[in-house]
Backbone as CSV, one residue per row, in Angstrom:
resi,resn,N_x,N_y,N_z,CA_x,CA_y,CA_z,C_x,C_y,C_z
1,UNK,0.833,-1.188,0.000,0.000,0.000,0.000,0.873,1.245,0.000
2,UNK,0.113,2.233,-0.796,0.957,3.340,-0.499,-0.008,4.661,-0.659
3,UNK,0.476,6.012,-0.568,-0.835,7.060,-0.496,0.175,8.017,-0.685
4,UNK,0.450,8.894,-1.484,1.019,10.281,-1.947,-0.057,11.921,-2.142
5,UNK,-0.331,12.113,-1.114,-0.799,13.360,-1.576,-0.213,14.097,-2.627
6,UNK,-1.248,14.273,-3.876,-0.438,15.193,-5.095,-1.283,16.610,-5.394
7,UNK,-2.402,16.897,-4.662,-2.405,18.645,-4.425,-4.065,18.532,-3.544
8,UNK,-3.931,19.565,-3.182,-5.310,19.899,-2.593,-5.827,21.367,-2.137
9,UNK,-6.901,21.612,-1.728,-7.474,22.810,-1.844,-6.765,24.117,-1.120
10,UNK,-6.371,24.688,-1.866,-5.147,25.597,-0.850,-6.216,26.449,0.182
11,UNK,-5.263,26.649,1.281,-5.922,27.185,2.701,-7.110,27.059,3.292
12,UNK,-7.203,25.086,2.734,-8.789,24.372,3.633,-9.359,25.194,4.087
13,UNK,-8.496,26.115,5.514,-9.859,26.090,6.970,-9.819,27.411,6.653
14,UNK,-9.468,28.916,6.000,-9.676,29.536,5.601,-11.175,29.367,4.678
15,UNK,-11.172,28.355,3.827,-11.731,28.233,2.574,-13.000,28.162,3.600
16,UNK,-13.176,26.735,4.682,-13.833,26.816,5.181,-14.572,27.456,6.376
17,UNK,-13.944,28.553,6.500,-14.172,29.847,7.533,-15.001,30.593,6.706
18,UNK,-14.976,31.011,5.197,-15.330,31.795,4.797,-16.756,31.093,4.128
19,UNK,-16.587,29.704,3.758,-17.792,29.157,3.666,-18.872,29.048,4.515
20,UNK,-18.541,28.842,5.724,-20.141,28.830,6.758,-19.924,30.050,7.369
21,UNK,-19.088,30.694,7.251,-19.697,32.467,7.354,-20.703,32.996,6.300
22,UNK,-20.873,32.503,5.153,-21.424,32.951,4.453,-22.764,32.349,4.644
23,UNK,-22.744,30.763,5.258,-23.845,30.584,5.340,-24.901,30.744,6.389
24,UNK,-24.115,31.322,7.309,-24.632,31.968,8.635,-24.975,33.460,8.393
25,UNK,-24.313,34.025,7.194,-24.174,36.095,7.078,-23.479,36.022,8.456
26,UNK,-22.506,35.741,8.876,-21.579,36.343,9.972,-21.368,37.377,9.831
27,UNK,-20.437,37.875,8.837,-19.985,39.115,8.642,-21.161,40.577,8.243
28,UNK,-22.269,39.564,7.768,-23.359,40.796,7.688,-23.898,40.793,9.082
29,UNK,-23.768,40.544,10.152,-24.077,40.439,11.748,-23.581,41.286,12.059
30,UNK,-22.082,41.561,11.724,-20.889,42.309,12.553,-19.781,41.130,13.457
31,UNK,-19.818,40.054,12.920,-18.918,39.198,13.643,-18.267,38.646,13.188
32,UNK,-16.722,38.359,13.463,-15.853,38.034,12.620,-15.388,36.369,12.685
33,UNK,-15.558,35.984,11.901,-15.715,34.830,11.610,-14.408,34.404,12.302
34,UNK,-13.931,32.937,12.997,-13.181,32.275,12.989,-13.099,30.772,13.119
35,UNK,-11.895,29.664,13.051,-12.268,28.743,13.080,-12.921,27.924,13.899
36,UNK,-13.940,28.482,15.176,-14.628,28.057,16.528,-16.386,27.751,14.840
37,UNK,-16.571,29.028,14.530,-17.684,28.191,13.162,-17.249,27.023,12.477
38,UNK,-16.285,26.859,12.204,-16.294,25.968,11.691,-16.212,24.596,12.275
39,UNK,-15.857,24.105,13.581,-15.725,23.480,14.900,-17.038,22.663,15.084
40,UNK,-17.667,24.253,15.443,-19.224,24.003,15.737,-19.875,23.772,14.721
41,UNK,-19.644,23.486,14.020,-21.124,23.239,12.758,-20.126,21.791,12.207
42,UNK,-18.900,21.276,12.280,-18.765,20.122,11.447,-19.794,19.180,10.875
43,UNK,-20.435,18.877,11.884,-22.029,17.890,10.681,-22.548,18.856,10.048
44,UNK,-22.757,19.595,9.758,-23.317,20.182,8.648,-22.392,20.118,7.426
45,UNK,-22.474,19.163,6.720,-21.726,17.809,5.722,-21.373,19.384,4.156
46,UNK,-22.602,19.612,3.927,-22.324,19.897,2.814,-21.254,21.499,2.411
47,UNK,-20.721,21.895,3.405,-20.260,23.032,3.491,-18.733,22.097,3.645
48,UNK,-18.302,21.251,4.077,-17.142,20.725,3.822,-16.559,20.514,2.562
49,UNK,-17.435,20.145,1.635,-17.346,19.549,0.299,-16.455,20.604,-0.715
50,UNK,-16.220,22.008,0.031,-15.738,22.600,-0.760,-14.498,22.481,-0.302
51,UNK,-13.580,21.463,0.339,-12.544,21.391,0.337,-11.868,20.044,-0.589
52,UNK,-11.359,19.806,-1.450,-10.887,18.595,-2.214,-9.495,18.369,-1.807
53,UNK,-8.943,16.820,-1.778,-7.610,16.298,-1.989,-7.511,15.271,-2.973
54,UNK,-6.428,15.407,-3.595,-6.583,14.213,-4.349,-5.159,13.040,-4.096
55,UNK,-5.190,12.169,-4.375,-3.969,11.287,-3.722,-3.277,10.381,-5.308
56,UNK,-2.263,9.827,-4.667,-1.671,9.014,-6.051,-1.569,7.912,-4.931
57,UNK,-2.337,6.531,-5.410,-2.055,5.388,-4.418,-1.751,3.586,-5.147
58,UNK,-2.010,3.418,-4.182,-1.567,1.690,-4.368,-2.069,1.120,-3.443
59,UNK,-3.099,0.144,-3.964,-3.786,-0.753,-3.147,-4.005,-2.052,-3.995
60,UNK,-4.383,-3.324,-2.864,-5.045,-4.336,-3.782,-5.978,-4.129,-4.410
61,UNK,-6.338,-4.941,-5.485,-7.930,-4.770,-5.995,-8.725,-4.929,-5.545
62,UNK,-8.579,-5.986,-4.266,-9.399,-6.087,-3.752,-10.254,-5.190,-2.520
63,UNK,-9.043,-4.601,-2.130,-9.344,-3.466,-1.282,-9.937,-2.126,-1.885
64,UNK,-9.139,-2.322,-3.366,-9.502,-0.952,-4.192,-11.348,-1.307,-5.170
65,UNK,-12.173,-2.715,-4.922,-13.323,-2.663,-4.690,-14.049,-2.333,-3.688
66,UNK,-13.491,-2.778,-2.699,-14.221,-2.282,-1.209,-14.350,-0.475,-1.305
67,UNK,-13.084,-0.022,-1.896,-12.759,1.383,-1.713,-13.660,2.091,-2.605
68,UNK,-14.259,1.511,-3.882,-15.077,2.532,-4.755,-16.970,2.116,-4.470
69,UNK,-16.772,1.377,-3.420,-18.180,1.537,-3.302,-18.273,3.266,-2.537
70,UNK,-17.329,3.656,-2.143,-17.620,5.537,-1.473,-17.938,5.921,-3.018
71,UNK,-18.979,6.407,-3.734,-19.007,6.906,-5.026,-19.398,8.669,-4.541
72,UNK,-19.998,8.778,-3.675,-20.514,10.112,-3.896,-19.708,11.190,-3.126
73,UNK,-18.729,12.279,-4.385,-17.930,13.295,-3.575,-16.184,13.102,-4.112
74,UNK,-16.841,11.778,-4.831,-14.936,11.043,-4.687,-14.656,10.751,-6.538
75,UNK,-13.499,10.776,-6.567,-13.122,10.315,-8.506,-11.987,9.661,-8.419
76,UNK,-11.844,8.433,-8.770,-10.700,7.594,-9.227,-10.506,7.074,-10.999
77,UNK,-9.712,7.142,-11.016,-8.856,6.952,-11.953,-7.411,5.870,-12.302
78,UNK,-8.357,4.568,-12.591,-7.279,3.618,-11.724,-6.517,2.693,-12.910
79,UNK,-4.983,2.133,-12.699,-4.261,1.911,-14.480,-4.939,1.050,-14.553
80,UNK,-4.400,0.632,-16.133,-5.338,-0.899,-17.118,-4.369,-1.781,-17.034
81,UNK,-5.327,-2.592,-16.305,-4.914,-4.371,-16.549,-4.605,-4.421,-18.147
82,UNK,-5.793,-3.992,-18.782,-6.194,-4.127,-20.289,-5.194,-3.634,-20.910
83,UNK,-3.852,-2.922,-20.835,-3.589,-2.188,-21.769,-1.610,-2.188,-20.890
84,UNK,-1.653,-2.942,-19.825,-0.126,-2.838,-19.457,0.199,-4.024,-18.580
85,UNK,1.607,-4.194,-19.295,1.827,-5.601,-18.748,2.508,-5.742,-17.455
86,UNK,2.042,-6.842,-16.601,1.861,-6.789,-15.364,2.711,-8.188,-14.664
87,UNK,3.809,-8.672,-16.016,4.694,-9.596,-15.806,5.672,-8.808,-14.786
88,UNK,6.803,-7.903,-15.117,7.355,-6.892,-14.974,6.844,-6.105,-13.230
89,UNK,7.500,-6.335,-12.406,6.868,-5.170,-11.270,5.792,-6.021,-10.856
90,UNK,5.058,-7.255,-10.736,4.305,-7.723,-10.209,4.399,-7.849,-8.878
91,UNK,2.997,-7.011,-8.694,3.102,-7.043,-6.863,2.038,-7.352,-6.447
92,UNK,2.267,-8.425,-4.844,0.245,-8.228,-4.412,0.155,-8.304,-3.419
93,UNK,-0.784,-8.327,-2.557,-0.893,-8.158,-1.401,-0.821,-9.170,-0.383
94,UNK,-0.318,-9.720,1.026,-0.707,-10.669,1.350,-1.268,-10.575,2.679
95,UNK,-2.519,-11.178,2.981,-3.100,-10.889,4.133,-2.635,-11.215,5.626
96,UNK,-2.467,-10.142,6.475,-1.612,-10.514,7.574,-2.249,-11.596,8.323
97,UNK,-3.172,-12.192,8.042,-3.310,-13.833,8.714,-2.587,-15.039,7.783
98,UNK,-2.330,-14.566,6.760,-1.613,-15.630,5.886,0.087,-15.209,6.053
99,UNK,0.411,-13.835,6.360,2.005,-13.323,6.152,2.587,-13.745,7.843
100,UNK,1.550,-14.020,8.528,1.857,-14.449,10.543,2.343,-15.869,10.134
101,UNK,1.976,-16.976,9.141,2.160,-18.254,9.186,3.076,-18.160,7.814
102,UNK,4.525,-18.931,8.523,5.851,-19.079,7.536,5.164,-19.841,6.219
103,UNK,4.678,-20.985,6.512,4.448,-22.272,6.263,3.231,-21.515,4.951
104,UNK,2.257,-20.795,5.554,1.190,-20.145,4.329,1.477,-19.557,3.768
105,UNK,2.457,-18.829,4.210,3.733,-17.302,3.027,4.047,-17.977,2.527
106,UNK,4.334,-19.141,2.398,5.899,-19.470,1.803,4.410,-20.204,0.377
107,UNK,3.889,-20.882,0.939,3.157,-21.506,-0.110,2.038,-20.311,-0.820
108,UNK,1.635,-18.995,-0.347,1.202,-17.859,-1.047,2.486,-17.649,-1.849
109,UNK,3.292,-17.374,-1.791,4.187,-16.790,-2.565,4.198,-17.804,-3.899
110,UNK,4.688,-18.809,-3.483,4.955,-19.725,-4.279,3.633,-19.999,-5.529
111,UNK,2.605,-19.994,-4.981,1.554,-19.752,-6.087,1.367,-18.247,-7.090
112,UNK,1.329,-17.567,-6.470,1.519,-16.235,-6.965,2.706,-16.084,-8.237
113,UNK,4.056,-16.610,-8.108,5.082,-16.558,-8.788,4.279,-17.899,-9.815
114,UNK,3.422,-18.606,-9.547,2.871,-19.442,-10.428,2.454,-18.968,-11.225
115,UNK,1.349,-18.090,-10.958,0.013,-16.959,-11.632,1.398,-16.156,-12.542
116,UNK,2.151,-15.698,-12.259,3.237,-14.156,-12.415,3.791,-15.034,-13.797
117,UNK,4.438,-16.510,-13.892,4.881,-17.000,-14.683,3.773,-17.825,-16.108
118,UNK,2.525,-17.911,-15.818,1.398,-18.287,-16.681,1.028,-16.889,-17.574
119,UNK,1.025,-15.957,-16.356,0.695,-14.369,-17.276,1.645,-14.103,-18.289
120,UNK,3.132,-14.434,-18.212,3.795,-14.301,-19.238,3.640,-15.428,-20.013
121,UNK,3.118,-16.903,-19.757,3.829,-17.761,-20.777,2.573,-17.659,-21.300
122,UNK,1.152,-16.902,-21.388,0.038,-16.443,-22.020,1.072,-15.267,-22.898
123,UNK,1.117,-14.259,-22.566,1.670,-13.294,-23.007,3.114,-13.650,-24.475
124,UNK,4.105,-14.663,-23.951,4.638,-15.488,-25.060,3.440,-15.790,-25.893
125,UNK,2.806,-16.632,-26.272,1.793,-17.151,-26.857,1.059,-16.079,-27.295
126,UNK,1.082,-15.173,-27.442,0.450,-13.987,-27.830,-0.855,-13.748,-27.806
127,UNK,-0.793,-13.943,-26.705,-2.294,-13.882,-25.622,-2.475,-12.314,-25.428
128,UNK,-3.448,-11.551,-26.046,-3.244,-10.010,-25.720,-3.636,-9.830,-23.878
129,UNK,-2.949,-8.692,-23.745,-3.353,-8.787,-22.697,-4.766,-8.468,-21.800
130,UNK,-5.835,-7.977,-22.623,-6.575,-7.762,-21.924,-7.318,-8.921,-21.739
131,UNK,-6.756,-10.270,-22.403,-7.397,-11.788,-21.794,-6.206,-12.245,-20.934
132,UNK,-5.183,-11.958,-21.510,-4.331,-12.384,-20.024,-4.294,-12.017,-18.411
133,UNK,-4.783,-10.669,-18.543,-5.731,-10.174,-16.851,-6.361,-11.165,-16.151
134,UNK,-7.311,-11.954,-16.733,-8.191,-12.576,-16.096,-7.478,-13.624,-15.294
135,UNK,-6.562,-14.173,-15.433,-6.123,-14.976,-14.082,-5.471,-13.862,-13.451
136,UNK,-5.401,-12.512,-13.288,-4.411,-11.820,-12.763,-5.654,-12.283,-10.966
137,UNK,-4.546,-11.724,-9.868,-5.819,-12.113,-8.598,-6.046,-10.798,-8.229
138,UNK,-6.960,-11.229,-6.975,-7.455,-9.514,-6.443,-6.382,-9.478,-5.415
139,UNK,-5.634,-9.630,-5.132,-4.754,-9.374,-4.388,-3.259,-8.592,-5.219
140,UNK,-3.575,-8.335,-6.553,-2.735,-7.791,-7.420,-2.655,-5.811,-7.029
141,UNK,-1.274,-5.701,-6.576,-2.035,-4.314,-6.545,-2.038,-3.487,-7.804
142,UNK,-2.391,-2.013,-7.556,-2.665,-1.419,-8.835,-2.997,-0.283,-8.063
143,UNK,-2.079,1.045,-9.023,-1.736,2.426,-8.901,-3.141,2.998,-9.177
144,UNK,-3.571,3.941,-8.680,-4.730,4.929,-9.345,-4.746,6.153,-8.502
145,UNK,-5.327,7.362,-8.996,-5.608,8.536,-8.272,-6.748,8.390,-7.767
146,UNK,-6.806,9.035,-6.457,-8.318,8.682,-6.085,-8.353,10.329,-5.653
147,UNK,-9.533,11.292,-5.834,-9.863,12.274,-5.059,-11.442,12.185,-4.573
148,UNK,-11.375,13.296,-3.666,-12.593,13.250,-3.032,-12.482,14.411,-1.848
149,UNK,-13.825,15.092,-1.598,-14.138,16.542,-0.418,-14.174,16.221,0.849
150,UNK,-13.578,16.843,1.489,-13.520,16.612,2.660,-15.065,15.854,3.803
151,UNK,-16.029,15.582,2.920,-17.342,15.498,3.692,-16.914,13.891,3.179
152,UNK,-16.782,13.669,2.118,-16.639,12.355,1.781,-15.772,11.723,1.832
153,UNK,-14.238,12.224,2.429,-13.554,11.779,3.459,-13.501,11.315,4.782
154,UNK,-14.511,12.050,5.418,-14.826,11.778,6.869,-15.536,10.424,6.740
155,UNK,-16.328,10.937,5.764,-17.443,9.345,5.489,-16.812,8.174,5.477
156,UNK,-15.693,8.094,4.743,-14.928,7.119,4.339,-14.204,6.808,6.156
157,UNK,-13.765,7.268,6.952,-13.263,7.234,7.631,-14.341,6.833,8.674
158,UNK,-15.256,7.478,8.777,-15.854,6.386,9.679,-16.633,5.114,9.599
159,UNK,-16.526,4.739,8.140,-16.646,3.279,7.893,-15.316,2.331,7.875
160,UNK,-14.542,3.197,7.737,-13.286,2.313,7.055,-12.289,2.406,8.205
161,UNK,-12.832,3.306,9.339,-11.467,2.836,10.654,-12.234,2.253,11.468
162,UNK,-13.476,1.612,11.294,-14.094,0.829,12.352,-13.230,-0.482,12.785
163,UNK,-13.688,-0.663,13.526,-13.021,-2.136,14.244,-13.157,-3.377,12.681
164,UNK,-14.341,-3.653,12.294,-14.791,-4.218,11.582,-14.323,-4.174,10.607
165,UNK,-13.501,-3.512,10.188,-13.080,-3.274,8.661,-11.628,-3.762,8.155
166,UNK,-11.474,-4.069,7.266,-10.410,-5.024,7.074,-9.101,-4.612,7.163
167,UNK,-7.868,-5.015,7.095,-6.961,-4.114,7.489,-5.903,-3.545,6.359
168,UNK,-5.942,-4.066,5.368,-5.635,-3.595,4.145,-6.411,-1.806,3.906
169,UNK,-7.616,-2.200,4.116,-8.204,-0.775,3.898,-8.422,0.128,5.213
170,UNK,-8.478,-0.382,6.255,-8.247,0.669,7.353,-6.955,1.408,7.245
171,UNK,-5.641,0.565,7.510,-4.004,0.900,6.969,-4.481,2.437,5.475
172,UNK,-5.212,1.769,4.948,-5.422,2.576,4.044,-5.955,4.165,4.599
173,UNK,-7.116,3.799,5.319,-7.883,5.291,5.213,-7.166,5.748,6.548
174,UNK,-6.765,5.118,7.601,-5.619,6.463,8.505,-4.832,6.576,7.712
175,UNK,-3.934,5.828,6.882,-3.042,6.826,6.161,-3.584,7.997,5.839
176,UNK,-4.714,8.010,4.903,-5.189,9.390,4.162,-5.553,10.339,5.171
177,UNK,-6.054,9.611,6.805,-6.577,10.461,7.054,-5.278,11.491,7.893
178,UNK,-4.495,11.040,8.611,-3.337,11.554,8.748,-2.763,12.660,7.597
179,UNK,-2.456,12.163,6.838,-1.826,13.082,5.628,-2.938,14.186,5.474
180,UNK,-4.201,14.254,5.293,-5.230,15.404,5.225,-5.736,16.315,6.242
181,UNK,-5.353,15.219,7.716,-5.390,16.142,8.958,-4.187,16.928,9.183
182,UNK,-2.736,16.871,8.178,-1.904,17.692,8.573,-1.823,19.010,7.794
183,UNK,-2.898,19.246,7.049,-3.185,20.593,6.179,-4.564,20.645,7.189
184,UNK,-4.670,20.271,8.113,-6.363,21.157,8.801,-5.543,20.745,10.267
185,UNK,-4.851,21.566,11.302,-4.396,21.933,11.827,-5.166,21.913,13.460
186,UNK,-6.302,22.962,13.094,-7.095,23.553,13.853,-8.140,23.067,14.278
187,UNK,-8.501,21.280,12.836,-9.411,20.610,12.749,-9.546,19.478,13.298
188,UNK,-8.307,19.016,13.124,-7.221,17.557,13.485,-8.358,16.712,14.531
189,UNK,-8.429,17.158,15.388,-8.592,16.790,16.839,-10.579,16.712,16.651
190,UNK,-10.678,18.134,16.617,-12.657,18.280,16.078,-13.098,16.923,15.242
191,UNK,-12.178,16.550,13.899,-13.004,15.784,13.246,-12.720,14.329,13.205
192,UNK,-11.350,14.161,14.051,-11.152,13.071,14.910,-12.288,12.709,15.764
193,UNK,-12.903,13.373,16.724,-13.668,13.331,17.811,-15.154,12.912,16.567
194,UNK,-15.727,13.353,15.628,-16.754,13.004,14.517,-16.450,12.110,14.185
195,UNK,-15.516,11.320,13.805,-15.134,10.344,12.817,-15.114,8.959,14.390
196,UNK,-14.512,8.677,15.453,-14.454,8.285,16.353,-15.612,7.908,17.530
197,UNK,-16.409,8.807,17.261,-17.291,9.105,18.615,-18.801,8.514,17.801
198,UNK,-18.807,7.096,18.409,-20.366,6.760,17.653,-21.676,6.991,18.486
């Protein structure tokens, strides 16, 4: 797994100071907005949305299905099986109940380098590749951009750091959420306490 922040909404809690001031008329009151509005109103979802990040990542497929059922708020953009060969750099994931037992690593691996060596001797045979994918596994990872607003970040985060949730994709969403709480400063802690507090 991996997660690269590659840009996002410059001066978030500004952005969002000036957003629910506007939707309060603060400043037509006579009161000067600061980040205590924005604190206090966090559930009010749709005034977040005007903050975006977008990431450059690496996950399994299988995790990276679990990951696009979040559709609303969010855009990925993820490479082709169909169109790049996946002999070369083959990587996948292995689940830490199978990577705890020597004896199951050793025989995961060993199948995998099975799959890794059929994809090419398809690929010899001039198997195009978008039929040679299909034995590829879901445990194959695969690069894509994923973005999405800060409302549909939180979302993601409080499904995806539950106890319940698998650990490929939890690993996943504290990463993001770490890396996005260190551009909201003031927020860190506020939307920790939302995302945490059921």
């Amino acid at each position: 797994m991996s997660v690269k922040l590659i840009t996002y909404t410059p001066n978030p809690e500004e952005i969002l100071i000036k957003a629910f001031s506007q939707c309060y008329q603060l400043e037509k009151k006579g009161k000067n907005p600061n980040i205590n509005v924005v604190i206090n109103n966090l559930k009010h979802g749709s005034v977040l949305e005007h903050v975006q990040y977008t990431f450059e990542c690496k996950l399994s497929r299988t995790a990276l299905m679990q990951l696009t059922r979040h559709r609303i708020g969010v855009a990925y953009t993820v490479e082709s099986q169909r169109y790049n060969n996946y002999y070369n750099g083959f990587e996948y994931y292995i689940p830490e109940t199978i990577a705890n037992d020597e004896y199951l690593k050793e025989v995961y691996k060993n199948f995998m380098n099975d799959i890794k060596d059929f994809y090419q001797f398809l690929s010899d045979c001039e198997v195009p590749k978008e039929d040679a994918r299909y034995i590829l596994p879901n445990s194959t990872m695969v690069n894509f951009v994923f973005s999405a607003n800060l409302r549909a970040l939180i979302h993601l985060w409080k499904l995806r750091l539950d106890s319940h949730a698998q650990k490929e994709i939890k690993d996943f969403a504290k990463e993001i959420m770490d890396i996005t709480l260190e551009t909201l400063p003031n927020l860190a802690d506020p939307i920790k306490k939302l995302v945490f507090d059921k």
